[in-house]
C-alpha positions as CSV (number, residue, x, y, z in Angstrom):
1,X,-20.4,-12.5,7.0
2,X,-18.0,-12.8,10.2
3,X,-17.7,-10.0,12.3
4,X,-13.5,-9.4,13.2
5,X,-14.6,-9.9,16.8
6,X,-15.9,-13.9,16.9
7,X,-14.5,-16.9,15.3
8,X,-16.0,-20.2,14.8
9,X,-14.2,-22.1,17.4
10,X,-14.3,-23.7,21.2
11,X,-12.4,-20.0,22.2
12,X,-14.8,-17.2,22.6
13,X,-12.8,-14.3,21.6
14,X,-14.7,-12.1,23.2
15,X,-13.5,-12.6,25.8
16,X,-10.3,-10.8,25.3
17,X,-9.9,-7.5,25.3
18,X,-7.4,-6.6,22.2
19,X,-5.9,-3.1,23.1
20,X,-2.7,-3.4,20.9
21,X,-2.1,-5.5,17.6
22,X,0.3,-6.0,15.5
23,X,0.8,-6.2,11.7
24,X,3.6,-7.2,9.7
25,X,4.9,-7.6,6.1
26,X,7.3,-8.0,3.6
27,X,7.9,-4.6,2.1
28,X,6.4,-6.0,-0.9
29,X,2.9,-6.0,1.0
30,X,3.1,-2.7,2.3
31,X,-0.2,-1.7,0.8
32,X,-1.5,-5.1,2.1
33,X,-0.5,-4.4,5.5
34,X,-1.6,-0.9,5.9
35,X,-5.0,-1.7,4.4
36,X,-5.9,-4.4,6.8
37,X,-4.5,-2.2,9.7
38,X,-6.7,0.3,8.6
39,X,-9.5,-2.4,8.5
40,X,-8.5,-3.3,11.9
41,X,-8.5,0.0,13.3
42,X,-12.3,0.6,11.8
43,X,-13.6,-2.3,13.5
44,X,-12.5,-1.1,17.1
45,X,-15.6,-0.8,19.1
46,X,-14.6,2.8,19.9
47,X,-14.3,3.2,15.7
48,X,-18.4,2.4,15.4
49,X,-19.4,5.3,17.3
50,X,-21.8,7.9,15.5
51,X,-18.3,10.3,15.0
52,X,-15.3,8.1,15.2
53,X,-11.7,9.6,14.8
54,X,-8.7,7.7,14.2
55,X,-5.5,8.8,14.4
56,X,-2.4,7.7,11.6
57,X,1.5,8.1,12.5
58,X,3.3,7.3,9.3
59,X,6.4,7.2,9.7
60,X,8.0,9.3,6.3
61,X,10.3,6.6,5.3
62,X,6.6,4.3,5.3
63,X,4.5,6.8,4.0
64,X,7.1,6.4,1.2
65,X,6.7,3.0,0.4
66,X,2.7,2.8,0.5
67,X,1.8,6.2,-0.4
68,X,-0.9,9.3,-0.1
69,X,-4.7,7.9,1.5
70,X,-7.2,7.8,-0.9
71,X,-10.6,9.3,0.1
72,X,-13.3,6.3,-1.6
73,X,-10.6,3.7,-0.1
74,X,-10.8,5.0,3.0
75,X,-14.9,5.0,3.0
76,X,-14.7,1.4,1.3
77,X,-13.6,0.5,5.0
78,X,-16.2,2.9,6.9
79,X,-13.5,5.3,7.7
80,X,-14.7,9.1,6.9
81,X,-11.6,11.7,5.9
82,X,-12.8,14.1,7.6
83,X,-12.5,11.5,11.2
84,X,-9.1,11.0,10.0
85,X,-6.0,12.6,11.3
86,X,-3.1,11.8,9.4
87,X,0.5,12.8,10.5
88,X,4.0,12.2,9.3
89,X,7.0,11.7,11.1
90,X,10.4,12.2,9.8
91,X,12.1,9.9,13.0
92,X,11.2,6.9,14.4
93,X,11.3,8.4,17.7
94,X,9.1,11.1,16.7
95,X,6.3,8.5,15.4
96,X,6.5,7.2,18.5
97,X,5.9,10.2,20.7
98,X,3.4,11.4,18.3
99,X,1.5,7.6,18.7
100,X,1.7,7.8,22.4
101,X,0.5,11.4,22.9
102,X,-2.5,10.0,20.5
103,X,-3.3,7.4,22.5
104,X,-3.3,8.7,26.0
105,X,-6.5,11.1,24.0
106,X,-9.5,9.3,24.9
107,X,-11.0,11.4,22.3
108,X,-9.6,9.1,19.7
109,X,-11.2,6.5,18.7
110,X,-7.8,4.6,17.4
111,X,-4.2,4.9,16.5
112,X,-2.5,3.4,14.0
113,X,1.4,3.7,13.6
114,X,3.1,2.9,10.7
115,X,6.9,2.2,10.7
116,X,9.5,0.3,9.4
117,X,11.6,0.0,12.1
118,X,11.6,-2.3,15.2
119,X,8.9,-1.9,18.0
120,X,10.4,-2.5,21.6
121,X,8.8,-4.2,24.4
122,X,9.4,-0.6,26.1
123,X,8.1,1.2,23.7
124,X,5.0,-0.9,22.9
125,X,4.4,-1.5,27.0
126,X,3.9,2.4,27.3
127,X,1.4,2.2,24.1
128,X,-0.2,-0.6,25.5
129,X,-0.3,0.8,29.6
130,X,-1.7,4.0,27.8
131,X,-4.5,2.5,25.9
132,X,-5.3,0.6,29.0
133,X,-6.1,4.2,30.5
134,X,-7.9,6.0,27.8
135,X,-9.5,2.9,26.4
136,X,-8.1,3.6,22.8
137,X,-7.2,0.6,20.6
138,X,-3.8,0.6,19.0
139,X,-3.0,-0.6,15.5
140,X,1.0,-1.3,15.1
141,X,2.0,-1.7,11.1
142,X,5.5,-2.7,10.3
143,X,6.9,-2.5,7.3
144,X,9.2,-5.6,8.1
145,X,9.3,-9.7,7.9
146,X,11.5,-9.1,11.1
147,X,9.7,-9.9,14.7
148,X,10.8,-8.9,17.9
149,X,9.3,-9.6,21.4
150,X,7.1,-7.1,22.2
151,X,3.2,-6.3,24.2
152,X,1.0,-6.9,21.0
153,X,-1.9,-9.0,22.0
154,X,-2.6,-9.9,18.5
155,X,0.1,-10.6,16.2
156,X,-0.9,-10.9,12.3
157,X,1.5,-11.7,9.2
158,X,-0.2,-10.0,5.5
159,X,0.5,-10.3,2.5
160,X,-1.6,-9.1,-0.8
161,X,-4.2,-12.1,-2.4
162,X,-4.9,-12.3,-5.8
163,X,-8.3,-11.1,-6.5
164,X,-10.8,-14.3,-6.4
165,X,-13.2,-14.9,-8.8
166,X,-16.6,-14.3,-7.0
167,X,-20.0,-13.3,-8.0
168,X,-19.5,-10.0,-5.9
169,X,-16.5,-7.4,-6.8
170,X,-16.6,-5.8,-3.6
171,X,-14.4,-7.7,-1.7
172,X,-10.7,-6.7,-1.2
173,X,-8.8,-10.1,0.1
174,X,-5.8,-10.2,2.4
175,X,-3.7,-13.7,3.0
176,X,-3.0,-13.6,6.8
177,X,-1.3,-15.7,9.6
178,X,-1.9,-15.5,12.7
179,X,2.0,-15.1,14.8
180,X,0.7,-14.6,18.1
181,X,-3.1,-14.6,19.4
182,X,-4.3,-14.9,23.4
183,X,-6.6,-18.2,21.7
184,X,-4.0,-20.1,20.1
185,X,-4.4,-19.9,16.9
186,X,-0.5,-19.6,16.1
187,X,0.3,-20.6,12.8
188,X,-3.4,-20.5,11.6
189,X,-3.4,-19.2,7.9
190,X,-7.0,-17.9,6.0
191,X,-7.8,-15.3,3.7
192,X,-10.1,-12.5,4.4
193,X,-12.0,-10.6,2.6
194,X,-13.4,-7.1,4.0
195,X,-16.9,-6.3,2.2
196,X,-16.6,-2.9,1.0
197,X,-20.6,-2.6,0.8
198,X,-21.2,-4.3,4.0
199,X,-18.1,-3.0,5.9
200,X,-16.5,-6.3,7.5
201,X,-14.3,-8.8,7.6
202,X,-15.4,-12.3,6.3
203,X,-13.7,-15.6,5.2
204,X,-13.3,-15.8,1.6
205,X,-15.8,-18.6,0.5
206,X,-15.1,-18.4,-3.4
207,X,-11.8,-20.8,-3.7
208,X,-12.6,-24.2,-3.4
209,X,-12.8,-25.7,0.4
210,X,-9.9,-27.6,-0.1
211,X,-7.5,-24.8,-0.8
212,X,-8.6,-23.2,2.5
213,X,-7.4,-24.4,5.6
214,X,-10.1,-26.0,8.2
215,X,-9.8,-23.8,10.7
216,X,-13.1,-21.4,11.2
217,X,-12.6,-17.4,10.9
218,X,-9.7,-15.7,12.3
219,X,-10.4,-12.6,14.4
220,X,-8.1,-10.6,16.9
């Protein structure tokens, strides 16, 4: 297993402190996407506390696309129901302001927003500035193949893997590239798998090595 926060490289990644990330896809991957944000979002440091809450802006013309939570799913990834606030937003703006007000609560333990519009640099500078104070991760999920500069830290691509054939079935894979990462590792592709019994990420390890790329673990 690799734990989201290290990778197998030069970089310790720990040294960084990731506040806001970024994850895009294809509407095609929307349930891709919004999985491994969720991932992402349960494997904040503040998330692993004894009662962690996160907090989910979906924007409506999102939750369309990917849909109603599902309880086991949720728990698959170590995130209880009951620690999750979920609320819809029928503008863009008004996921925005609701994402902000939630992160300037240091009694969250993460926000996610879901969109399929465009995040500013404005817009994502005031999430970022805000997480900065209350010490609340953010977890941006676009709906979108589009980028636009903005104050991510971490920038990841998704899009849904087939399942692989391993020993274990508890293993949900994502394909991701990294777009933007403090170590460097644009352009770096992998797929990771989160262990639904063990509740991480880790590298899938059940294609053959040489349809991976050599590159170590990803982590944000």
């Amino acid at each position: 297993m690799v734990p989201l926060l290290a990778m197998r490289t030069a970089c310790n990644i720990n040294a960084y402190v990731t506040l806001l990330q970024e994850v895009i896809a294809a509407p095609e991957d929307a349930g891709a996407a919004v999985g491994f944000g969720l991932a992402l979002a349960a494997e904040t440091p503040a998330a692993k506390t004894d009662a962690p809450v996160i907090l989910w802006v979906r924007e409506a013309s999102a939750a369309a696309r990917t849909g109603s939570a599902y309880g086991p799913g949720l728990m698959s990834l170590g995130i209880n129901p009951d620690g999750l606030i979920v609320v819809t937003a029928h503008t863009h703006i008004a996921a925005l302001r609701a994402a902000l007000e939630g992160v300037r609560c240091a009694a969250l333990s993460a926000v996610m927003l879901e969109t399929c519009n465009a995040v500013d640099l404005t817009a994502s500078r005031r999430l970022k500035l805000a997480a900065e104070k209350s010490g609340v991760s953010v977890v941006l999920i676009r709906l979108t193949s589009r980028m636009i500069p903005n104050a991510a830290q971490v920038r990841w691509r998704v899009e849904a893997s087939q399942k692989v054939d391993c020993a274990s079935t508890s293993l949900t894979p994502f394909k991701v590239e990294v777009l933007k990462h403090p170590a460097g590792l644009i352009g770096k592709t992998c797929i990771m798998e989160w262990d639904h019994e063990r509740r991480g990420f880790a590298e899938a390890v059940c294609l053959p090595l040489a349809s991976l790329p050599d590159i170590g673990s990803l982590a944000a």
